[in-house]
C-alpha positions in Angstrom: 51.9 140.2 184.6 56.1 140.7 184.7 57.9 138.1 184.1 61.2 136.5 184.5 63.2 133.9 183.0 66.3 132.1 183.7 68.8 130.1 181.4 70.4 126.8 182.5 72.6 125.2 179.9 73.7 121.1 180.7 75.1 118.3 179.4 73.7 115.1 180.4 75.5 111.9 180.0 73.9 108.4 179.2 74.2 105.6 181.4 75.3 103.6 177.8 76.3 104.9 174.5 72.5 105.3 173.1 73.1 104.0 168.7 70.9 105.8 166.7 70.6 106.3 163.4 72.4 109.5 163.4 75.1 107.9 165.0 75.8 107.4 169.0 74.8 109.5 171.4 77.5 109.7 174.6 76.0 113.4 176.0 72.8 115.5 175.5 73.1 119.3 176.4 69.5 120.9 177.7 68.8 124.0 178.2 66.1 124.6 181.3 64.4 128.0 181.6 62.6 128.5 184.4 60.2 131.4 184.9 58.3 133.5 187.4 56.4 136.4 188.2 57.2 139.7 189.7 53.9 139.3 192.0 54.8 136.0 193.2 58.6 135.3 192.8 58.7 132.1 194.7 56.3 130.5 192.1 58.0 128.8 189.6 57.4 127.0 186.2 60.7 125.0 184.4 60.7 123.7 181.1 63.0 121.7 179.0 64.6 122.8 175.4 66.4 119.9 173.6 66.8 119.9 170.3 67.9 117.1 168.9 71.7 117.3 167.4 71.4 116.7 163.1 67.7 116.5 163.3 65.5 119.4 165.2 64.9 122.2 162.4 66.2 124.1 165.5 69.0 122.6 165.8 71.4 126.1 164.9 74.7 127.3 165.8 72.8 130.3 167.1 70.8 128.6 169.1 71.0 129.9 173.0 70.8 133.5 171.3 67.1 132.3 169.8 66.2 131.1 173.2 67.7 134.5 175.2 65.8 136.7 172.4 62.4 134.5 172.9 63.2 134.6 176.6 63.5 138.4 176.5 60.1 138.9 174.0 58.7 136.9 176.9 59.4 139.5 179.8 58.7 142.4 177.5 55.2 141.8 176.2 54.4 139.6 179.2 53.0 136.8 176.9 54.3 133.7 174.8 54.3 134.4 171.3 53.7 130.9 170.1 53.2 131.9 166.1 57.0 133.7 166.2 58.1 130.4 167.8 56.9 128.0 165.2 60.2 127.6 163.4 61.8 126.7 166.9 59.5 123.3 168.5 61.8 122.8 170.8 62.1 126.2 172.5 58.5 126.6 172.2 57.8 123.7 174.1 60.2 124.3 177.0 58.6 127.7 177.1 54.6 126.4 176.7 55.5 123.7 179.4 57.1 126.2 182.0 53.8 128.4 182.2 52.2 125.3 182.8 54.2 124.2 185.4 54.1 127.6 187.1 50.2 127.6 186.5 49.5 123.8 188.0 51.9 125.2 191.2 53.3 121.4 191.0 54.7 119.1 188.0 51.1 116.9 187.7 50.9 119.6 185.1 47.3 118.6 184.4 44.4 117.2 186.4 44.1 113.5 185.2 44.4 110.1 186.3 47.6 109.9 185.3 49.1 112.8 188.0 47.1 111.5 190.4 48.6 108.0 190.2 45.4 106.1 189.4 46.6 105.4 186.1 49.4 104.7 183.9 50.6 104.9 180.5 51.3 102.2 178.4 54.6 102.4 176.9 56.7 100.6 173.9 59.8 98.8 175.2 62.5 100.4 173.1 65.8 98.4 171.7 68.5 100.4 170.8 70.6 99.8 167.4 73.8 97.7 168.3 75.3 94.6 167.2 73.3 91.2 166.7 73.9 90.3 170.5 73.6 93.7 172.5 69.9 93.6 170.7 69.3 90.4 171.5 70.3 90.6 175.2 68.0 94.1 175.1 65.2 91.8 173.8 65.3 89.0 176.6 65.7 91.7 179.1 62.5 93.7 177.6 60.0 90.6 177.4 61.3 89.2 181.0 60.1 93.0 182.3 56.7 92.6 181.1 56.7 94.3 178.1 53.4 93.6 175.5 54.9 96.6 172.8 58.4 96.1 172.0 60.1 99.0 169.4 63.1 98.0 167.6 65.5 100.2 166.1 66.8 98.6 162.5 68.6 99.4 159.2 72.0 99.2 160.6 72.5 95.7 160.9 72.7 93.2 159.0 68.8 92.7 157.3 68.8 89.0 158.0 70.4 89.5 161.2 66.9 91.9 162.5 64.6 89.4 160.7 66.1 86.7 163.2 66.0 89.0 166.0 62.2 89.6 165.5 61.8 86.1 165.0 63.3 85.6 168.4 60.7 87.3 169.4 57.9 85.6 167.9 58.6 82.8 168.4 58.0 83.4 172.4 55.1 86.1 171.8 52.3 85.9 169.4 51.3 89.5 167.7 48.4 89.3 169.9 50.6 88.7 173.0 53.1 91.4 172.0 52.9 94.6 169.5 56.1 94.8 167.1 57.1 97.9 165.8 60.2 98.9 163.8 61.7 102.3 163.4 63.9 102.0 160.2 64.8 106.1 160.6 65.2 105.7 156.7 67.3 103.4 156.1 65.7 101.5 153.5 66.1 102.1 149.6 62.9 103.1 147.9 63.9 100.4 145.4 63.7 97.5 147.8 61.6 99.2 150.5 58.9 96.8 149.5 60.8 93.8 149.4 62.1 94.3 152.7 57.9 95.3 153.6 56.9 92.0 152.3 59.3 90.0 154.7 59.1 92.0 157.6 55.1 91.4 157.5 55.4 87.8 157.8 56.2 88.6 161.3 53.3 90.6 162.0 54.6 94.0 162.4 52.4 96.5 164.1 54.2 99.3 161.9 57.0 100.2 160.3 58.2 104.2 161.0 60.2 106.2 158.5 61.2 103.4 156.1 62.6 105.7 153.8 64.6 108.7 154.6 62.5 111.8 154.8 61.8 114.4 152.0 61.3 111.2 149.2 57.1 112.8 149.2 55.9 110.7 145.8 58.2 107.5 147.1 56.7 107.6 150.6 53.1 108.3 149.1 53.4 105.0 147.0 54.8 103.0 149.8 52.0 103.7 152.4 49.7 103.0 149.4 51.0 99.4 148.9 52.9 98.8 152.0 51.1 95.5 153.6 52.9 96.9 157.0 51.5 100.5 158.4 53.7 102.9 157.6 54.5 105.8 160.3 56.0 109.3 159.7 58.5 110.8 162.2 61.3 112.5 160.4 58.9 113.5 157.5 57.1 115.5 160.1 59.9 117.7 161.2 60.4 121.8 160.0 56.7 121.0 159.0 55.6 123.9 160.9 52.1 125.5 159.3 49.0 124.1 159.9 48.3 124.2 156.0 51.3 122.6 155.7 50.7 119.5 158.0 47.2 119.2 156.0 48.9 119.3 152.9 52.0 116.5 153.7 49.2 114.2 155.7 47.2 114.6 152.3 49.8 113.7 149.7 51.4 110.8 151.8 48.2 109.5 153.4 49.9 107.8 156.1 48.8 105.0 158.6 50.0 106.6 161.5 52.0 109.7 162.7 54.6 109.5 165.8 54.5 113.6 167.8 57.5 114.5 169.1 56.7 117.8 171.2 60.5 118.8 171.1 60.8 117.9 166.9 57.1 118.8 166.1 56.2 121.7 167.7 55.9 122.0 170.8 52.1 120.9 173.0 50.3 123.3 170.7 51.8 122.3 167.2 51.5 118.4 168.1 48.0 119.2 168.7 47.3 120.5 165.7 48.7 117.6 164.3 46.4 115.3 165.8 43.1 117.4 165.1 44.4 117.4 161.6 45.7 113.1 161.5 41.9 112.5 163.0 40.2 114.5 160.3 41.8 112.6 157.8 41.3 109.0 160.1 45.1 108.4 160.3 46.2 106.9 163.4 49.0 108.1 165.9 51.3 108.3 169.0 53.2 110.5 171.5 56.6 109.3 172.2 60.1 111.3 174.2 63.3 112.6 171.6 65.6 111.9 174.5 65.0 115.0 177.1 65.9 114.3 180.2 63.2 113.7 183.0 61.5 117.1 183.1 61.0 117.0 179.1 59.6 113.6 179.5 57.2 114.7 182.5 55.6 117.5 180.9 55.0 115.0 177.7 53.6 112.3 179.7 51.8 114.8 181.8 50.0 115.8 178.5 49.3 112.2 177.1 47.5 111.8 180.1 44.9 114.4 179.0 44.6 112.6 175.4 42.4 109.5 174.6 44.2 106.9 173.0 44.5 103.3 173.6 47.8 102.8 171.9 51.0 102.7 174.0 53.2 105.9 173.6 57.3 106.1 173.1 57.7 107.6 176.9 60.8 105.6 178.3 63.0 107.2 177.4 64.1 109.8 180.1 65.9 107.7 182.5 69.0 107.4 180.5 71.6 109.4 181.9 73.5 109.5 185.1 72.8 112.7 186.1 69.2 113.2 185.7 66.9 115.3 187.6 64.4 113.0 189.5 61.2 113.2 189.0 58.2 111.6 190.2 58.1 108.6 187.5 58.9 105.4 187.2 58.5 102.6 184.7 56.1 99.3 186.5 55.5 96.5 183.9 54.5 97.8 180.9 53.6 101.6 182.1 54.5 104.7 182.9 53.6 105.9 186.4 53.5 109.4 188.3 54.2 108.4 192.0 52.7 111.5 194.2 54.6 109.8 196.9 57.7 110.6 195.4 59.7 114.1 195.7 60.8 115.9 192.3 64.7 117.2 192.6 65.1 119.8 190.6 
C-alpha cells in the first residue's frame, strides 16, 4: 500500500502555568501527522508527536527534519520502521498510533470496554508543584472530586511544608481510603534520600517515583533495596531504548514499580516491551500521559484499555490547554471515560 503523510506543527497553551520540575510550562508545541492511503484517500489515521522540552532523548534541535525523513521512509517502503525509530519514542508513537487510528476507521482505537463506554479507567488525581497554598487549594479541590489516588509533585517546596500537605491529607483519608503517591522528579540527595524515605513513610505512601535524579544506577539500586516506600522509575527509563538494555537497568536497580510514558519510553511497542520484561522480573507498574494534548492522551488510554492492571494510570492530564482538540473523554469521579455519544473535533 502507498502512503501519505502530512505535518501539522502547534503550540498549545495551558489553561494555568503547569510547575514542573523542569521549570514551568506556559506552551507545548505538537506535531500531528496524519496519514492515508492512495487506495482510500478519505481514510485517515492522526497521531501525536510531543516530545517533552529538556527531557525526551528526542528532544533535538533537528527535530521536525527527523520526523519529515521518518515521514518520507514511511511513503517510500510503504511500512513503519519501528527498529530505525527506537532512538525517537516520541515520533514513533505518533506514527504507531496513526496506522492504528486509520486501521480502527474511528479513535476507539481498540475493541475494549473502555471504547465502548462500559468501562473506565481509574486515574491518579495529579497536584501540580506551586507554593504551600496553590497545592493545598489543588488538594481540597481533588478529594471534594472524588479522587481515591491523589499524585503529588514535591522537592520544590519547602520539605516540611509537603509533609504538612500530605498530612492534610491524611488526616481526612486513611491509606485505605485514598492512594498517596509522590513524584520527587529527583530532587532528593542520595545522602538524605533515606531520611526524607523514613518520614515520608509514616504517612503511608503508595510510592515514591524518581527520588533521586536519574543516571545515580548504584545509589538508586541501594535505595530501592532499603527504601521502606516503593520506589518508581520514570526518568531513569528514558534514552533506554534496547530490549537488552531495559533487562539490564530493571536488573541492577530492581525496582518496585516502573511508570511508561509512550511519548518518553518508546512509543506502544517499546512500553510493551517494558512491561513483558517488569513482569518477568515481578516488578510492578503504570501507564500515565507526558502532557500531549487530547489525541496523545486518547490513543494512550485507548491502549490501557487493552492491558490488565488494577492500578490507576497517570491519564489526566490532556485537558490542560485552551486550545485543545476535543475528543470523546472526559474525567467522572475517579475515571477516565470514552463517551461514544460524544463527537471528536479534529
Amino acid at each position: 500500500m502507498t502512503w501519505q503523510t502530512t505535518i501539522h506543527s502547534c503550540t498549545l497553551h495551558f489553561k494555568q502555568p503547569a510547575g514542573t520540575s523542569r521549570g514551568v510550562y506556559n506552551t507545548r508545541k505538537v506535531w500531528y501527522v496524519t496519514i492515508s492511503s492512495t487506495e482510500d484517500p478519505k481514510r485517515k489515521g492522526i497521531g501525536e508527536c510531543a516530545p517533552l522540552p529538556n527531557l525526551s532523548c528526542d528532544d533535538l534541535p533537528e527535530y521536525e527534519d527527523i520526523l519529515r525523513a521518518a515521514c518520507h521512509k514511511l511513503e517510500e517502503s510503504g511500512e513503519l520502521d519501528k527498529e530505525a525509530l527506537r532512538p525517537y519514542p516520541s515520533i514513533l508513537f505518533g506514527l504507531e498510533t496513526a496506522f492504528q487510528h486509520y486501521e480502527a476507521g474511528s479513535f476507539a482505537l481498540w475493541d475494549t470496554p473502555f471504547s465502548r463506554g462500559e468501562r473506565g479507567i481509574s486515574v491518579n488525581g495529579l497536584i501540580w508543584m506551586g507554593d504551600y497554598a496553590e497545592m493545598f487549594f489543588q488538594i481540597e479541590k481533588k478529594m471534594k472530586q472524588g479522587f481515591r489516588c491523589i499524585k503529588l509533585k514535591i522537592g520544590t517546596i519547602n520539605f516540611e511544608e509537603e509533609l504538612s500537605l500530605l498530612r492534610h491529607i491524611r488526616k481526612h483519608f486513611s491509606a485505605r481510603e485514598v492512594q498517596l503517591r509522590v513524584d520527587a522528579n529527583g530532587a532528593f540527595d542520595p545522602k538524605d534520600a533515606l531520611a526524607k524515605l523514613n518520614r515520608l513513610a509514616e504517612l503511608n505512601i503508595h510510592s515514591i517515583e524518581q527520588p533521586i535524579r536519574a543516571g545515580q544506577l548504584e545509589e538508586m539500586a541501594q535505595i530501592a533495596a532499603v527504601s521502606p516506600i516503593p520506589i518508581a522509575l520514570d526518568e531513569e527509563l528514558i534514552g533506554c531504548n534496547s530490549l537488552i538494555g531495559k533487562a539490564a537497568l530493571l536488573k541492577e536497580i530492581n525496582p518496585q514499580y516502573i511508570i511508561l510514558k509512550p511519548s518518553l519510553h518508546g512509543g506502544i511497542c517499546g512500553c510493551t516491551e517494558w512491561i513483558n520484561e517488569a513482569t518477568n522480573q515481578q516488578i510492578g507498574w503504570w501507564v500515565t500521559s507526558a502532557l500531549e494534548s487530547n489525541i496523545g492522551l486518547n490513543a494512550i488510554a485507548q491502549w490501557c484499555g487493552t492491558l490488565s492492571t488494577s492500578l490507576p494510570q497517570g491519564l489526566g492530564t490532556g485537558m490542560l490547554f485552551t486550545d485543545n482538540v476535543e475528543m470523546p473523554l472526559e474525567i467522572r469521579d475517579d475515571k477516565l471515560w470514552y463517551n461514544q455519544n460524544k463527537e471528536a473535533n479534529v
